[in-house]
Every structure is written in structure tokens, then in C-alpha cells.
Backbone bond lengths (Angstrom), bond angles and torsions (degrees), N, CA, C in turn:
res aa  C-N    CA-C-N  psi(-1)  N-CA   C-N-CA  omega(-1)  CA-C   N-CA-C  phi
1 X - - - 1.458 - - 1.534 111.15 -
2 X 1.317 110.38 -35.65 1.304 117.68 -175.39 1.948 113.04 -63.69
3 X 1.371 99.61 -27.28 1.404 106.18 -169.79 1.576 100.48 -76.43
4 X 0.925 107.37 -38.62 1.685 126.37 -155.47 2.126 85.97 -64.45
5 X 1.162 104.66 -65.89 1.331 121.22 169.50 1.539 121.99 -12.36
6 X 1.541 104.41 -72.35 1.095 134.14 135.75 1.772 131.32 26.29
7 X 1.492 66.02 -101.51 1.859 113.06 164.38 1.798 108.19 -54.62
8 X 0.885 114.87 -28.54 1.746 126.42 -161.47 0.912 96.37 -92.00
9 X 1.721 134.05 -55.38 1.316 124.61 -144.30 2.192 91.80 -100.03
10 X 1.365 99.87 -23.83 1.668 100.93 -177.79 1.770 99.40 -64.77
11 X 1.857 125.91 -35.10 1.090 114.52 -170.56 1.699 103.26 -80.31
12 X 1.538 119.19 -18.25 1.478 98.80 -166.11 1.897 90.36 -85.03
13 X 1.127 113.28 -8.59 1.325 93.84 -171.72 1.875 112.21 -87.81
14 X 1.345 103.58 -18.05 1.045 103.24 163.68 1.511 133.69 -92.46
15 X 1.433 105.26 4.05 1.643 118.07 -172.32 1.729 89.10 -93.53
16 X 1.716 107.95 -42.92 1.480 98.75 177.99 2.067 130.77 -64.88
17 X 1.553 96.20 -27.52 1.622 104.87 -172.70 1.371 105.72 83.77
18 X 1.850 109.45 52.52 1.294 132.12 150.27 1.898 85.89 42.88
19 X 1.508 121.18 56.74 1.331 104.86 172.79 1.428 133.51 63.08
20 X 1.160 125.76 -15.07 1.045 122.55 162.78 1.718 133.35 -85.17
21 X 1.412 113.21 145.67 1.458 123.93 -152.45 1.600 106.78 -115.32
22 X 1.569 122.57 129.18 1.142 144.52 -176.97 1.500 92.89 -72.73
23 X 2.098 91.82 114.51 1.626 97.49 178.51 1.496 95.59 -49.31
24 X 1.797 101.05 179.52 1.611 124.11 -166.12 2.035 79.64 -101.49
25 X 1.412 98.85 161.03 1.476 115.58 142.47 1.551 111.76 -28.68
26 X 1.320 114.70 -52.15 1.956 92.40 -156.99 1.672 99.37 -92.84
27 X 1.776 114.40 -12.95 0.998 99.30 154.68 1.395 152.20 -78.12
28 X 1.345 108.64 -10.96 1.738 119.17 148.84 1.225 93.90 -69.35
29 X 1.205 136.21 -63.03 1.783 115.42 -162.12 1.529 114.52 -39.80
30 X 1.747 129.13 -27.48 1.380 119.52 -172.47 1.146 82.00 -92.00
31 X 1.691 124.34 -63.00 1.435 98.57 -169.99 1.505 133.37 -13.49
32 X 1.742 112.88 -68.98 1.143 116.43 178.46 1.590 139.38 -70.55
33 X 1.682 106.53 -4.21 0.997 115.18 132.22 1.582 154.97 -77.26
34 X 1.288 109.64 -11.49 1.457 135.09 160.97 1.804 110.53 -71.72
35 X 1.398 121.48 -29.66 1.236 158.37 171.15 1.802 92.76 -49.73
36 X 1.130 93.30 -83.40 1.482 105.07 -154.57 2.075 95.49 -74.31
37 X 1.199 117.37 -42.82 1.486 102.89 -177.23 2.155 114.83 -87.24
38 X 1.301 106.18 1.08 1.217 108.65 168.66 2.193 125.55 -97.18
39 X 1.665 78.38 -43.87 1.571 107.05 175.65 1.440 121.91 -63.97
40 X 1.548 93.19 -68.17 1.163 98.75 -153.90 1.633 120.48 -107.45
41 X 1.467 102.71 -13.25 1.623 121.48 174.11 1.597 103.89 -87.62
42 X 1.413 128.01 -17.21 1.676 134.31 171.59 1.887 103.94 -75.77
43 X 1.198 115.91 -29.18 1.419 115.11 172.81 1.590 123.26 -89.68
44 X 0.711 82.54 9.06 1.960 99.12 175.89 1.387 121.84 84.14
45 X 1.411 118.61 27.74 1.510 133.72 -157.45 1.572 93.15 -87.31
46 X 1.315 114.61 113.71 1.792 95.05 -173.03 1.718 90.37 -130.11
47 X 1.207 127.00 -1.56 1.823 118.90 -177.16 1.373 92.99 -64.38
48 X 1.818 113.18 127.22 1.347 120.54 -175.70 1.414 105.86 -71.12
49 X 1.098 113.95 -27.98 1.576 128.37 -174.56 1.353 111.75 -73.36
50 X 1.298 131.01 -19.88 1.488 131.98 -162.23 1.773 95.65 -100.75
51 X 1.786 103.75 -33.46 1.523 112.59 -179.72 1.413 108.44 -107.55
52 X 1.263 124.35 38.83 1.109 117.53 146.34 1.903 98.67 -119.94
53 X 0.966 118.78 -42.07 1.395 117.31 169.98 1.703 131.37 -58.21
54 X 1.778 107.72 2.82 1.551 123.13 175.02 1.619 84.50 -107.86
55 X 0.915 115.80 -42.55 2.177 105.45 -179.27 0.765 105.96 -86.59
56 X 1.556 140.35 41.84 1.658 138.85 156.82 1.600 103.64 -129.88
57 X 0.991 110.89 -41.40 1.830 111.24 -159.41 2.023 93.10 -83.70
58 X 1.319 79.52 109.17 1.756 74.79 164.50 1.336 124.58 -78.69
59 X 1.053 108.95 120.29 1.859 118.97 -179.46 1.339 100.74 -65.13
60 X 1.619 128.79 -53.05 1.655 105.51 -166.46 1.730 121.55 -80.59
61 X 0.984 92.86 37.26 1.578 118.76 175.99 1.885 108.26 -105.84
62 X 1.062 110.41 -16.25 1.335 129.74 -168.74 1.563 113.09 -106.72
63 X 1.369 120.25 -9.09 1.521 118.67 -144.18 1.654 84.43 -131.88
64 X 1.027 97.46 155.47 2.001 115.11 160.31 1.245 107.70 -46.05
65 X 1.289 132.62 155.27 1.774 129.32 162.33 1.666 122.21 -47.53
66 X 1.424 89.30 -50.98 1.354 106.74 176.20 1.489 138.57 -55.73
67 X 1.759 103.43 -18.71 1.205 112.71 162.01 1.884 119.92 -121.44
68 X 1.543 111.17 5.46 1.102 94.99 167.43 1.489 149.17 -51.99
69 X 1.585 132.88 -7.36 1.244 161.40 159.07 1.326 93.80 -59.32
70 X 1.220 151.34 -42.02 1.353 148.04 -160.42 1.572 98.83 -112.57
71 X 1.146 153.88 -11.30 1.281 143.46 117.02 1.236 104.76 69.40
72 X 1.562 103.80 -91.30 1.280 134.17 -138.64 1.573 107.68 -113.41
73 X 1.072 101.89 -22.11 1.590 106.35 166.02 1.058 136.51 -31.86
74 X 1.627 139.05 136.06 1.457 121.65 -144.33 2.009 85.50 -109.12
75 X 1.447 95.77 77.75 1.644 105.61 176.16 1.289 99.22 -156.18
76 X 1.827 108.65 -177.15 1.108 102.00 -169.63 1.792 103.21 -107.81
77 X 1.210 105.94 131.96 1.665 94.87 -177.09 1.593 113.67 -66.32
78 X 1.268 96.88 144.60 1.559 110.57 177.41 1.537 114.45 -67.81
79 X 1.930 135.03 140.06 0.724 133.77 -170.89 1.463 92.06 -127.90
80 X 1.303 110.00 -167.01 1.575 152.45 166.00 1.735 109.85 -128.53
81 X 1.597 89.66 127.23 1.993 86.44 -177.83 1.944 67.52 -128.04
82 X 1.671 88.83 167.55 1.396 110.59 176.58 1.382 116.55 -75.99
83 X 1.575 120.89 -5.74 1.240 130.97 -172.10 1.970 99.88 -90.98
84 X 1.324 100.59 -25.74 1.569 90.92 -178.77 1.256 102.52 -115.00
85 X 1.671 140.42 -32.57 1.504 109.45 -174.32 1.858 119.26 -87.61
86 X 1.679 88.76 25.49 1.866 79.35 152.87 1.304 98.04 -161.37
87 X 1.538 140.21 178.15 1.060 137.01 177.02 1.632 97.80 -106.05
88 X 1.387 112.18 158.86 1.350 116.03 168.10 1.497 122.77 -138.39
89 X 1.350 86.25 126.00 2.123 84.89 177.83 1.262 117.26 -68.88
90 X 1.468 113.12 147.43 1.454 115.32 174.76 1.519 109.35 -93.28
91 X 1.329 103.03 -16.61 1.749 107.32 -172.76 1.627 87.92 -73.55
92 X 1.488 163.94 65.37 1.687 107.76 -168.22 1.722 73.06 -104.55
């Protein structure tokens, strides 16, 4: 019984996202302004047009669910290419 238990409370915690909460709208909005005056204005990016067009386009609109919180992160987001989420025979 104890195992079963276990098992129950590991799935609600993972059905919930261990508690954690999908920023709001206005919190990507600072995000992506923190984005553009930390990121991308420190590398010498000065076309007003290029930085006003990184503080409009929402990135976690672009991303899996699972990584939208990381958005904005000064990394490279993780994908799926067709070369890795399946293998393929050359014999077929």
C-alpha cells in the first residue's frame, strides 16, 4: 500500500509542475524587456528597429510548453530535428 502511495503522490506532483506557475503575459513583457536592455543592448546591438522588434515578438509563443519559462534565457533553446527524434534505417 505504501508503494502504491508513493506512486500517487510522485504523479500528482508531476501532473501539477512540482508547483510551479506559468509566468502571466506582463511577465514575459518585462522579461523581454530585460532581454533586450541586458542581452542585447550590452553587445553593441543599437538598430532601434531590430530592438524594438525583440520587445514585441513573444518568444514563448514559439517554444514547447515545457520550456516556455526559459524563453528568454540568454541560451540556446532546446529543439527536436528529425535526425534525432527517430532513428532511420538506410537498409529499409
Amino acid at each position: 500500500m505504501r508503494i502504491v502511495a508513493q506512486y500517487l503522490l510522485l504523479a500528482a506532483i508531476a501532473t501539477t509542475g512540482c508547483g510551479q506557475q506559468v509566468p502571466s503575459a506582463a511577465d514575459f513583457a518585462a522579461q523581454r524587456q530585460r532581454m533586450v536592455e541586458q542581452q542585447l543592448k550590452p553587445r553593441g546591438i543599437k538598430d532601434e528597429c531590430v530592438l524594438a522588434a525583440m520587445a514585441r515578438v513573444p518568444r514563448e509563443e514559439f517554444v514547447p510548453a515545457d520550456v516556455k519559462t526559459s524563453s528568454y534565457d540568454d541560451e540556446a533553446a532546446p529543439h527536436k530535428s528529425p535526425a534525432n527524434s527517430q532513428k532511420r534505417s538506410l537498409t529499409r
